[in-house]
N, C-alpha and C positions, 0 to 999 in steps of 0.2 A: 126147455128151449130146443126147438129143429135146427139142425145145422142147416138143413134146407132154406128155410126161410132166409138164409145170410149168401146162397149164392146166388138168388137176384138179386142183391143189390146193383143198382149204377151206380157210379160215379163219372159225372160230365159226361155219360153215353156211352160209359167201358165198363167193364166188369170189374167190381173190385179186388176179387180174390184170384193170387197164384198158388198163397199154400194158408189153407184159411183155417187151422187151428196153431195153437198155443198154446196150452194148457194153462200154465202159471205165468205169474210176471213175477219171479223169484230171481234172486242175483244169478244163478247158473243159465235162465233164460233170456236175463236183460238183454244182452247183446243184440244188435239190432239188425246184423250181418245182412239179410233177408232184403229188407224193406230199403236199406243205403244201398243196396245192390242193384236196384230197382223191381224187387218184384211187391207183387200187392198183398199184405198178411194181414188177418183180423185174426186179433190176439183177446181170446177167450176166458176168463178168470171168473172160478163160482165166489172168489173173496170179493169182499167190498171193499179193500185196497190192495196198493201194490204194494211187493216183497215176499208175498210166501211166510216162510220159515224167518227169514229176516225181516221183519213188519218192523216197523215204532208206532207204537201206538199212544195215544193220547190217554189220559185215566179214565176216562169213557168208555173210549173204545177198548180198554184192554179190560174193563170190566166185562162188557159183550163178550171180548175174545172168553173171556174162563168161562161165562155161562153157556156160549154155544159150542162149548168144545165137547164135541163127543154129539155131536147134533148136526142137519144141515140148515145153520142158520148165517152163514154168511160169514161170519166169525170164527166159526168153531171149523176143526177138519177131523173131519170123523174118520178116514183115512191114514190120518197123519202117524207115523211110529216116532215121531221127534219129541212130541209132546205127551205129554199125561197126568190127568188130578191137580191142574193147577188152583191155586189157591191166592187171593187179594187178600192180605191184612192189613188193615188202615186202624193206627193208631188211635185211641179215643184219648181226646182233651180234656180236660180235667179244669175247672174254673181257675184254677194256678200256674195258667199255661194259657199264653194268650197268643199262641203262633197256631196258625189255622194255615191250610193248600190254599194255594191262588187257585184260579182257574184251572177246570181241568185239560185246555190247550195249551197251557204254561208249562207242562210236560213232557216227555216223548219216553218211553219204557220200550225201549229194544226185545223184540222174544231172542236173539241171539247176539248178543255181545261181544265185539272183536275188534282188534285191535290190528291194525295194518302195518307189518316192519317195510323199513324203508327199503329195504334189499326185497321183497316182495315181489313176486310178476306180477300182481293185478294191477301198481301205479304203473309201470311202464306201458299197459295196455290199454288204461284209464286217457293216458299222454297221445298214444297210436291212435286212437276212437277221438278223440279230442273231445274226452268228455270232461276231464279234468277242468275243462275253464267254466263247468257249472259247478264244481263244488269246490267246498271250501274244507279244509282240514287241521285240527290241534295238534299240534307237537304233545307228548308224551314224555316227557322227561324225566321226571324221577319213578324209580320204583320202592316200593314200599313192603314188606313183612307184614302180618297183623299178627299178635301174639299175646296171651298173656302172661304176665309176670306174677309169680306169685309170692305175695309177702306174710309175714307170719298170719293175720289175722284176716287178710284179702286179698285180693287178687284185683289188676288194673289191668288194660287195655295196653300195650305196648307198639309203640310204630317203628320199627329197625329200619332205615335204608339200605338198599343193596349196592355196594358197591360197583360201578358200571367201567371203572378203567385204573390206568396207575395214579392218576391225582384223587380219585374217591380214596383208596388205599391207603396214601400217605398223608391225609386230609383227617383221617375219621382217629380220633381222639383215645375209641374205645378198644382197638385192637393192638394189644402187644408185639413186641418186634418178630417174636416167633410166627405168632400168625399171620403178620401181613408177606413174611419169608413165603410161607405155605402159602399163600394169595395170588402171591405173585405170580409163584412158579406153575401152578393153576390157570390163570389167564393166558399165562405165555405158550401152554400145552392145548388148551382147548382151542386159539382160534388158530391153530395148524396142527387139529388134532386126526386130518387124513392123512398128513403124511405123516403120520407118527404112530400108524396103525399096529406094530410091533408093539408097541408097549403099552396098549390098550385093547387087544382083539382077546386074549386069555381072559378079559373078566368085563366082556360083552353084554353076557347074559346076567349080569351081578346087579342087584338092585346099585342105582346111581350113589345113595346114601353112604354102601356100606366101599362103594369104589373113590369116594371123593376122601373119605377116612384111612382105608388100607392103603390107599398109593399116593393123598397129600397131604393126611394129618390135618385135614381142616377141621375146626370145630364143631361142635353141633348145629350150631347156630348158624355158619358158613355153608355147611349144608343143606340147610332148611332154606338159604338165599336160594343156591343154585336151584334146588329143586322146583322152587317159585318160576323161575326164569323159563322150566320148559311149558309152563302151564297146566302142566298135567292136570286131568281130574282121576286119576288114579292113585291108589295108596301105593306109601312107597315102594313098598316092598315088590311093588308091579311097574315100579320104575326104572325101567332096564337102562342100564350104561348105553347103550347102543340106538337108543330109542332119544335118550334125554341131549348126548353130546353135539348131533346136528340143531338141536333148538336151542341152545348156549352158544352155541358159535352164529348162528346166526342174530341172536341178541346183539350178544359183543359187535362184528361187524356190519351192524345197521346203524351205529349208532356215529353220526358225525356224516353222515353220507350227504346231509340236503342241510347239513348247518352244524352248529356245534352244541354238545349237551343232547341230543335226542335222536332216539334209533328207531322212533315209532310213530306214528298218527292217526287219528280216529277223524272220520267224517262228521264237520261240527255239528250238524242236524240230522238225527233219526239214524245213526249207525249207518250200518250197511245197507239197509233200506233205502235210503239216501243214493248211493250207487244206483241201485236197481231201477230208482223212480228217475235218474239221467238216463240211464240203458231206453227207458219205453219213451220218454222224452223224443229221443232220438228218432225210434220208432218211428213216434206219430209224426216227426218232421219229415221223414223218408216218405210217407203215405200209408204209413202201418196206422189201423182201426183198434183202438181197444174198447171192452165191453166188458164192466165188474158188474160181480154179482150177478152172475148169470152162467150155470156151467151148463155144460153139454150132454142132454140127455138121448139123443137117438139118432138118425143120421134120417132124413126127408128129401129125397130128390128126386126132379120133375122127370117122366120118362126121355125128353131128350137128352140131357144131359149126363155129364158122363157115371160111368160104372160107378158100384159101390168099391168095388174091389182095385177101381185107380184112385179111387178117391183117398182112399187108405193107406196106399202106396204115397198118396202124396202130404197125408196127414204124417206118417212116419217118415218122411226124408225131412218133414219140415222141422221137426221135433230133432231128428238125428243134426240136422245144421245148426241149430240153435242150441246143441249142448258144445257145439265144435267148433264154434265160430272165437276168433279170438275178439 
């Protein structure tokens, strides 16, 4: 496709473009800053839907996604460093087993999974953009461990809750008087653990594991909570105290801020995705053009028209406001 061919367009007798590319329609370029501001953008995407890296996809279509990945077929981003060797396993039925998939838009499979704390900037920005009043959102309330248990001759599935304040604490059945002592004095150091930076900067660089043990005597197993809590995808041993305590404190304090019982929410349709496809929404209310499945392979312009080299200038400021735009 020529960019060319997109700056004749009319519309009602005007030119449609001020800043006429867009690369992605991905959460970081939702923002519609451009277009509400009144200028005129045609937003470009070689995918066949919105979100980028944060898609939801239907079982269909996330089959596509794993067959053209590493291809240009719409689906796949042969570009991409996020992804790699994705793989679909779908359970096979067995005559003794009469539960089969509904439909495959009865779905939505997120490529990136996230979960939004309520102390978060993106909802406060979400509220500013007034895009909040297009979507809807689940409270997050309990969390959960998975572990297994092992008994003499097996091993089961184990679901531990983590404790999220002082009534989980003196609630939960299974922790001794000693360890809810060391619980406590834990929660009470973490959500005012900057100003307590004295007696926590000597062992910064200490994996979280070995610093929740040497300085609260908490369990193994109280450990294995906190550590859930930062999210990490790294082993522990690469879970630095300094790294893990701003994501515990912001657990703890998100939780009670928009209700009671819950410090977190997910967008109830298609993840973040969901965000992304209100961001272009907007867009196209402001006058913003989008165009899937169709990227940008060379640059055609008619000799009156201007320079290759402003033009570029203005594909790059557009691209620069739209990673900066709140």
């Amino acid at each position: 496709m020529s960019l060319g061919s997109f700056t004749t367009i009319q519309r009602r007798g005007r030119s449609l473009l001020d800043f006429p590319v867009d690369s992605l329609s991905g959460l970081p370029r939702s923002s519609r800053a451009l277009s509400r501001s009144g200028k005129k953008v045609l937003h470009v995407d070689a995918k066949q839907y919105y979100g980028g890296d944060y898609a939801a996809l239907s079982l269909q279509d996330a089959s596509e996604w794993v067959a053209g990945l590493g291809h240009d077929a719409g689906y796949g981003d042969a570009a991409s460093s996020t992804f790699s060797n994705p793989i679909i396993d779908i359970a096979q039925v067995d005559g003794r087993n009469d539960k089969r998939l509904s439909f495959a838009r009865a779905y939505s499979l997120t490529l990136s999974p996230q979960i939004i704390y309520t102390r978060s900037a993106l909802l406060p920005a979400l509220v500013t953009a007034k895009a909040d009043r297009q979507l809807e959102f689940l409270a997050v309330g309990n969390w959960f461990v998975a572990d297994y248990e092992v008994e003499a001759t097996s091993s089961r599935l184990k679901l531990s809750r983590i404790p999220n304040g002082r009534e989980d604490v003196f609630s939960n059945d299974t922790l001794d008087g000693r360890s809810k002592r060391a619980l406590m004095k834990f929660l009470r150091f973490v959500t005012t653990f900057e100003d307590q930076e004295g007696s926590w900067a000597a062992h910064r660089d200490v994996p979280l594991m070995d610093f929740l043990r040497g300085q609260f005597h908490l369990t193994q197993e109280l450990c294995r909570h906190f550590e859930a809590l930062t999210l990490s995808d790294r082993p522990s041993k690469q879970t630095l105290t300094s790294w893990a305590l701003p994501r515990i404190a912001r657990h703890l304090r998100s939780i009670g801020l928009f209700g009671p019982g819950f410090g977190a929410v997910v967008p109830k349709w298609g993840g973040l995705a969901e965000v992304a496809q209100v961001g272009c929404r907007a867009g196209a209310v402001g006058g913003g053009v989008y165009v899937l499945g169709n990227g940008i392979h060379g640059l055609s312009l008619p000799a009156s028209h201007i320079s290759e080299d402003e033009l570029r200038d203005r594909i790059t400021a557009s691209r620069s406001n739209s990673r900066t735009a709140p």
